[in-house]
C-alpha positions as CSV (number, residue, x, y, z in Angstrom):
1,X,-3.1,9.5,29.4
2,X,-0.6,6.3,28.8
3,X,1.8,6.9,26.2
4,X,1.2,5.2,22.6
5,X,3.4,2.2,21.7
6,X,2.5,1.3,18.4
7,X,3.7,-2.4,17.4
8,X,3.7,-2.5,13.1
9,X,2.8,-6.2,12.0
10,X,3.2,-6.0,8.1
11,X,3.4,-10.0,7.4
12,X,2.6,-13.3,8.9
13,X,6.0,-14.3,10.5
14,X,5.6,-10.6,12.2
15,X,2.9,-11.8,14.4
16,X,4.6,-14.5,16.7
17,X,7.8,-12.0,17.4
18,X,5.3,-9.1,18.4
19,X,2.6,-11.4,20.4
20,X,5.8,-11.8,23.0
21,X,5.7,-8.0,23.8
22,X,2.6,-7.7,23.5
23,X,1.3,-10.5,26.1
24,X,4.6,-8.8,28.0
25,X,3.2,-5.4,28.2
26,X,-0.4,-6.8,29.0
27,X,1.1,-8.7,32.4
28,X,3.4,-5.4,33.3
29,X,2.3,-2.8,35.1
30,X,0.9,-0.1,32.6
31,X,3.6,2.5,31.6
32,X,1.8,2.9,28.0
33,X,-0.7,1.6,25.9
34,X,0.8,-1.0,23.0
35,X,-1.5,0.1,19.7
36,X,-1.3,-2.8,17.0
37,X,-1.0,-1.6,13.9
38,X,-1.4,-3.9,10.6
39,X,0.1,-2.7,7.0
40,X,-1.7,-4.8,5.2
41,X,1.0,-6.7,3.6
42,X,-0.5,-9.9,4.1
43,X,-3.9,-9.6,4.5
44,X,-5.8,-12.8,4.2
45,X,-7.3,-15.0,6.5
46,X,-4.7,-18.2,5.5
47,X,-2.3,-15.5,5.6
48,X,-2.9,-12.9,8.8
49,X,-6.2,-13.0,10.1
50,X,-6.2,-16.6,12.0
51,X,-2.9,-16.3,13.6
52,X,-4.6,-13.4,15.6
53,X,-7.0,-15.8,17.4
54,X,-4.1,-18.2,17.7
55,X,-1.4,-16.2,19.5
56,X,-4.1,-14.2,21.7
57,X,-3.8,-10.9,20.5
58,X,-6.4,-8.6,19.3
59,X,-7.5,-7.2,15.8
60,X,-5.4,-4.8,14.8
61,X,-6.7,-1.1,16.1
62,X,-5.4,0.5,12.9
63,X,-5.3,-1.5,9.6
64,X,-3.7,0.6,6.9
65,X,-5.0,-1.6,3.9
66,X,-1.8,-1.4,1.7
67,X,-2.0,-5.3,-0.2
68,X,-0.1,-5.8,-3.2
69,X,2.7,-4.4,-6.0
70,X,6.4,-5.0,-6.2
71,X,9.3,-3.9,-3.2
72,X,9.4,-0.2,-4.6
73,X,5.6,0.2,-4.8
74,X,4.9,-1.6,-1.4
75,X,7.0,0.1,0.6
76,X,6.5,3.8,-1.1
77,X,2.6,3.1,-0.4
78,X,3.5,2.0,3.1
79,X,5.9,4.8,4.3
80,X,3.2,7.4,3.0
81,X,0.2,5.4,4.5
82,X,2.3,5.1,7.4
83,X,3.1,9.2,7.5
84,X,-0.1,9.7,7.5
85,X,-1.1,7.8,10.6
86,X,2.0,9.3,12.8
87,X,1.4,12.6,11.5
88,X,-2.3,12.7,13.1
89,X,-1.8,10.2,16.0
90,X,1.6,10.6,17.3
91,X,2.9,7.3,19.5
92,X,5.6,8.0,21.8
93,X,8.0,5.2,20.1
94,X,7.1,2.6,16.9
95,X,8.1,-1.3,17.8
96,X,8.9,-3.3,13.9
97,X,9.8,-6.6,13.7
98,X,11.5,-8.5,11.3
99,X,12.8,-7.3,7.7
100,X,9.9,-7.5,5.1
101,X,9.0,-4.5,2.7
102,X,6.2,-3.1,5.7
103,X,9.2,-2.8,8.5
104,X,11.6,-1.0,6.4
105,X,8.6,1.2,5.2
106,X,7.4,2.0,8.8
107,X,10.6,2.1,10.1
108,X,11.7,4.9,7.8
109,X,8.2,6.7,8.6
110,X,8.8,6.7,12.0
111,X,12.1,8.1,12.2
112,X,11.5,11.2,9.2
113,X,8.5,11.9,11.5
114,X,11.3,12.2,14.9
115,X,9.7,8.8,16.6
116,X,11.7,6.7,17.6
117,X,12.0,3.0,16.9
118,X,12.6,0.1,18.4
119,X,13.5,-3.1,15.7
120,X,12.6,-6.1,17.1
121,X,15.0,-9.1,15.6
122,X,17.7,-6.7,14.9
123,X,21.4,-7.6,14.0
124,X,20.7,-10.4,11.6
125,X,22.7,-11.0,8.4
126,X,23.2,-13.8,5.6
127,X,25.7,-11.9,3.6
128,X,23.4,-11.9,0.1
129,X,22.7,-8.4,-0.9
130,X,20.5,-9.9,-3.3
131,X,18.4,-10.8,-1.0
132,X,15.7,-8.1,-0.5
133,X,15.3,-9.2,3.0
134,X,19.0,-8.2,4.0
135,X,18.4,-4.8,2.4
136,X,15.3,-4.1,5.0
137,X,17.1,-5.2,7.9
138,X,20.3,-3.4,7.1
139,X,18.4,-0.2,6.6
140,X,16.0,-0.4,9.8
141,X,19.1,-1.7,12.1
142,X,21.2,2.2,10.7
143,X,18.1,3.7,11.7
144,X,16.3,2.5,14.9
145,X,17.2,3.4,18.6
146,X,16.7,0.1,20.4
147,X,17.8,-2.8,18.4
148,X,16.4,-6.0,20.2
149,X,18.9,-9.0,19.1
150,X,18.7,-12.9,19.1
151,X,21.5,-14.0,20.9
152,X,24.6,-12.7,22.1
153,X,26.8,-13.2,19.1
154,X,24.2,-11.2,17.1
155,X,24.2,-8.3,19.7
156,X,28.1,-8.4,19.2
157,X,27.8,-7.6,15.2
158,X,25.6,-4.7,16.2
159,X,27.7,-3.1,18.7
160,X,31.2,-3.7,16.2
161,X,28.7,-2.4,13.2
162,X,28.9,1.0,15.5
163,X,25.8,1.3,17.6
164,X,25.7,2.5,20.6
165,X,26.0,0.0,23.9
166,X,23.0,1.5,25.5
167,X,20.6,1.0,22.6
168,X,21.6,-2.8,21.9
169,X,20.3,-5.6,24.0
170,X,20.2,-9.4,23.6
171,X,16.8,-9.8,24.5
172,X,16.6,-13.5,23.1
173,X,14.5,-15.0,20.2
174,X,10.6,-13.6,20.5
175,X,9.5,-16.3,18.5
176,X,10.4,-18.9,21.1
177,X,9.2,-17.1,23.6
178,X,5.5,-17.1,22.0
179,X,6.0,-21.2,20.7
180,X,7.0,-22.0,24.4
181,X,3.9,-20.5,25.6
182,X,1.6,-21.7,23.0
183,X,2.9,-25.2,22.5
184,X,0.6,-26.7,24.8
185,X,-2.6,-25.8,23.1
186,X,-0.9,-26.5,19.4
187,X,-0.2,-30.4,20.9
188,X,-3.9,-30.7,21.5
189,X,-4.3,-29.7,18.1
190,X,-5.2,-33.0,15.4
191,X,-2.5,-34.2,13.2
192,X,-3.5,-34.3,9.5
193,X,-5.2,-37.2,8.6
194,X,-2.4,-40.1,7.5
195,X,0.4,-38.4,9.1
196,X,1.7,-40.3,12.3
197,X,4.0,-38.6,14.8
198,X,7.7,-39.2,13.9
199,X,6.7,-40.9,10.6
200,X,6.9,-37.7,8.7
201,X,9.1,-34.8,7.5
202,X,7.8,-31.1,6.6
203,X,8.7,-29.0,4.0
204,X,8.0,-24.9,3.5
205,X,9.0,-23.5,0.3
206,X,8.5,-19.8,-0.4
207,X,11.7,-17.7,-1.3
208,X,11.9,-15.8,-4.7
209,X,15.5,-17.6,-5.4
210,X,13.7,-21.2,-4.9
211,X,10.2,-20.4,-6.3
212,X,9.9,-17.8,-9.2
213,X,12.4,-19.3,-11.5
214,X,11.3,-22.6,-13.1
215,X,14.5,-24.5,-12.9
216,X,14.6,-23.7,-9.6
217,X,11.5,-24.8,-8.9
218,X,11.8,-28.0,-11.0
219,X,14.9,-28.7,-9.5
220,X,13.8,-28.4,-6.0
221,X,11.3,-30.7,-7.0
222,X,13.6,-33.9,-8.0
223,X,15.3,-33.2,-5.1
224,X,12.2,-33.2,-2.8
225,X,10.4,-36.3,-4.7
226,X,14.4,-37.8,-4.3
227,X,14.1,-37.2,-0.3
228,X,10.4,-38.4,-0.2
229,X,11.0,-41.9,-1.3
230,X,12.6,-41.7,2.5
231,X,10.2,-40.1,4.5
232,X,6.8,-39.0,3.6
233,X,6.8,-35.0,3.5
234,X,4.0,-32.8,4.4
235,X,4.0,-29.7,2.6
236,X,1.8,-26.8,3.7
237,X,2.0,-24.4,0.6
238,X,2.2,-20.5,0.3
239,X,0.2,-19.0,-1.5
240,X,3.1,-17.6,-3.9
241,X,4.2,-21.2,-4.3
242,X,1.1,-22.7,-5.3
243,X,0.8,-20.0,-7.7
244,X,4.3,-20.8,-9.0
245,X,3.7,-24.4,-9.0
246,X,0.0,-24.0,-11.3
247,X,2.1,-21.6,-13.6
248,X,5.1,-23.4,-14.7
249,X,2.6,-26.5,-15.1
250,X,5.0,-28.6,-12.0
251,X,3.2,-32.0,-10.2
252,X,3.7,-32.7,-6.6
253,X,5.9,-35.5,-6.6
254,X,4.7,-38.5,-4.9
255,X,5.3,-39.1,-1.2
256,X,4.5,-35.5,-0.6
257,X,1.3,-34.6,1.0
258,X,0.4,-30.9,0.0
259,X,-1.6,-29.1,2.9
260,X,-3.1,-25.6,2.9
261,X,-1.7,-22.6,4.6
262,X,-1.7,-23.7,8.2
263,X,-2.9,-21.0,11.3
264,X,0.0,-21.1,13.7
265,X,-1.2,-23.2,16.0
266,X,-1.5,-26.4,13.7
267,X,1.4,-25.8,11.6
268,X,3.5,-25.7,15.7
269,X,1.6,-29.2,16.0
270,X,2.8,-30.1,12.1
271,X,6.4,-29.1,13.1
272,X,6.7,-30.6,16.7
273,X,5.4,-33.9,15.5
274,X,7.5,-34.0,12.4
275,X,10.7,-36.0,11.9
276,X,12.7,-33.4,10.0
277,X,11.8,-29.9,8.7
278,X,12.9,-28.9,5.1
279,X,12.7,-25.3,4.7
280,X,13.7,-21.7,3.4
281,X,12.2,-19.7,6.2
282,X,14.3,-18.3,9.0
283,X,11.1,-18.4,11.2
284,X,10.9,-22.7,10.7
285,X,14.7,-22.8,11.3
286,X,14.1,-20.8,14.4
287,X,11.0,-23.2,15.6
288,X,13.0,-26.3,14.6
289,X,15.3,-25.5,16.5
290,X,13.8,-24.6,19.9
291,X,11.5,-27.7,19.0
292,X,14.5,-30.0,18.5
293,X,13.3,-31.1,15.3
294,X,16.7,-31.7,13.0
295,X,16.2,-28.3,10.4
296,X,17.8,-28.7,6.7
297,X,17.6,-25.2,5.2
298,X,17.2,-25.0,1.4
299,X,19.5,-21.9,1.3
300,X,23.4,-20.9,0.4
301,X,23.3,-19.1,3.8
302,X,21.0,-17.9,6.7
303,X,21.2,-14.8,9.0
304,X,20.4,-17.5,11.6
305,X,24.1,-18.8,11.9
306,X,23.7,-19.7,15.6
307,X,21.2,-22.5,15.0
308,X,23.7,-24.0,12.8
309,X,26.0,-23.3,15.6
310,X,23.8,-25.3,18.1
311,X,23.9,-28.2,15.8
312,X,20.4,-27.6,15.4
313,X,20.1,-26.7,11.6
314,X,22.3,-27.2,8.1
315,X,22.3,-25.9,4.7
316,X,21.3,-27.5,2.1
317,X,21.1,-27.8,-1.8
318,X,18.1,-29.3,-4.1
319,X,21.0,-31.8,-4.8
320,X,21.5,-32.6,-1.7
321,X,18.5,-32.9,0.1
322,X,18.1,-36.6,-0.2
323,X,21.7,-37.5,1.5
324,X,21.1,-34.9,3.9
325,X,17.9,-36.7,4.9
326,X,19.6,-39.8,5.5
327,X,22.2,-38.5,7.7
328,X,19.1,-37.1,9.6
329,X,17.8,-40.7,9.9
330,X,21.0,-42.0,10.9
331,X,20.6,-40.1,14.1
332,X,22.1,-36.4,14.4
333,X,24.0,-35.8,17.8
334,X,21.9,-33.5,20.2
335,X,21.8,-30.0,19.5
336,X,23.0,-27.2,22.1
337,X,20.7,-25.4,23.6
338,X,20.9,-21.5,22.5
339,X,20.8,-18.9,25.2
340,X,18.0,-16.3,25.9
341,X,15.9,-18.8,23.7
342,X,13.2,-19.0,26.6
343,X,9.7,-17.5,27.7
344,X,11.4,-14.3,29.4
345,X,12.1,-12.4,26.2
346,X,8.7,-10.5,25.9
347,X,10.1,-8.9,29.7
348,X,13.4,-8.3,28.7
349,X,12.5,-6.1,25.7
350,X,9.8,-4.6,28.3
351,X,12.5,-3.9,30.4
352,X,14.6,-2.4,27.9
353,X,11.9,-0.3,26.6
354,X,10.7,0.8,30.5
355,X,14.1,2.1,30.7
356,X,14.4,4.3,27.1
357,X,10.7,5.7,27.8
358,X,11.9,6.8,31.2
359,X,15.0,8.3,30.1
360,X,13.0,10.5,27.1
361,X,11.0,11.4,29.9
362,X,13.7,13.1,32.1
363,X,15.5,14.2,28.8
364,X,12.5,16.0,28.0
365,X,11.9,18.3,31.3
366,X,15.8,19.2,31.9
């Protein structure tokens, strides 16, 4: 019997980093048999459930159920849901990605159970310890055995952080990897009605720091209503934001077309026909860039440093969006391309993973 890999999906931006290993371990020869497993943490269809369809990979063949709560009670609820699994179906190595509440949870399950883990996206830092996503991928980096980086330069932090060479690899960015391979059917894909190819910009708004507070929020806003009398915006809304925006009693400004959550595949033929993305996610800075679409991220920093490295992406303030925009209009000189940011990164963590499984293996009959 194949050895278990189970790969732990907790949110939405999970699913496009673990659909490259997955579709990688699918074309390999079999060495084990990759088990999805879904937290819960998102749960909806707008949320989870389309992008499965979209990215080719299966319902999940263990869903845990565990929605809802704040940091603490999320990821307590998820470690002992998570316990429970591992304790009665024991996989020979647990695969997280990214660094929301379900990774750190599953991560730190894994490992008090003796199973090792591999994190995929590891090494990335913004400096904000305020930031509850730096926390989770602090913590799983100390504690996993393969740590699947980005890019070189990210691989280098690990290894001066103290890891050991032989458990670090630059595998590239999974994400691209999964958007190369799926742009072709997201270009067939319909544009929403009244937007034009190049004649638009899109913004995503969803972190705590931008959303929650309503100056923040208001303030985001002028900027965005500011930036619109440029370029129409198209603005496919969280969930959390839409609450946020219904709460504080705040109006779209005008020039800003507000969309529903998009499934993957239309929001990769929202951002590939778009003139400019405005965003807070690390995922859209990440798709931007391998999309060459110009990327203004609404944040102090990003653990993404090497797309504004490229030349692909720069920060940006609610103040500042508008004058930003323009210089985006104005022409921005051509981004860099990143290395490892290709369709090979699925077999390069395969690879990596071949070689750890086999070396357990011997370990475990000297």
């Amino acid at each position: 019997m194949l050895p278990e890999i189970h790969l732990v999906a907790a949110a939405r931006p999970n699913l496009p980093k673990l659909a490259a290993l997955w579709h990688a371990l699918a074309e390999d020869a079999p060495f084990c048999r990759p088990v999805l497993v879904h937290t819960g943490q998102h749960h909806d269809a707008a949320m989870f459930a389309g992008h499965l369809e979209d990215l080719g990979l299966p319902a999940p063949e263990v869903a845990l159920g565990v929605t809802g709560g704040g940091h603490a009670g999320l990821t307590g609820r998820t470690l002992m849901a998570c316990a429970g699994l591992w304790q009665a179906r024991r996989p020979a190595l647990v695969v997280v990605a990214g660094d929301v509440d379900g990774t750190l949870a599953a991560a730190l399950a894994a490992r008090k159970l003796g199973i090792p883990v591999a994190h995929l996206e590891a090494g990335l830092r913004c400096g904000d310890r305020d930031m509850p996503e730096e926390i989770n991928r602090r913590a799983v980096d100390a504690i996993s055995d393969l740590l699947w980086a980005p890019d070189h330069d990210t691989a280098a932090r690990l290894l001066a952080e103290g890891h050991h060479a032989g458990a670090v690899r630059a595998v590239g960015n999974s994400m691209v990897d999964t958007l190369l391979r799926r742009l072709p059917a997201a270009r067939a894909r319909p544009l929403p009605a009244g937007l034009a190819p190049g004649g638009f910009g899109v913004l995503t708004l969803h972190r705590a720091a931008n959303v929650d507070g309503r100056a923040a929020l208001a303030a985001l806003l002028a900027g965005v209503a500011e930036a619109a009398r440029l370029l129409p915006l198209a603005w496919p809304l969280h969930p959390r934001t839409r609450l946020r925006l219904d709460e504080f009693g705040l109006a779209m400004p005008p020039g800003v077309l507000p969309l529903p959550p998009l499934g993957y595949l239309d929001f990769l033929a929202l951002l590939a026909a778009a003139r400019v993305a405005a965003t807070d996610s690390g995922g859209v800075q990440e798709e931007a860039a391998a999309l060459g679409v110009p990327c203004l991220t609404l944040r102090p920093s990003t653990e993404r440093p090497v797309t504004l490295h490229s030349g692909a992406n720069r920060l940006s303030t609610a103040a500042g969006l508008a004058a930003d925009l323009r210089g985006v209009l104005a022409g921005w000189p051509p981004a860099r391309p990143i290395p490892l940011w290709d369709n090979a990164v699925g077999a390069r963590m395969v690879a990596h993973l071949r070689d750890f499984l086999a070396t357990a293996v011997l370990e475990a009959a000297a």
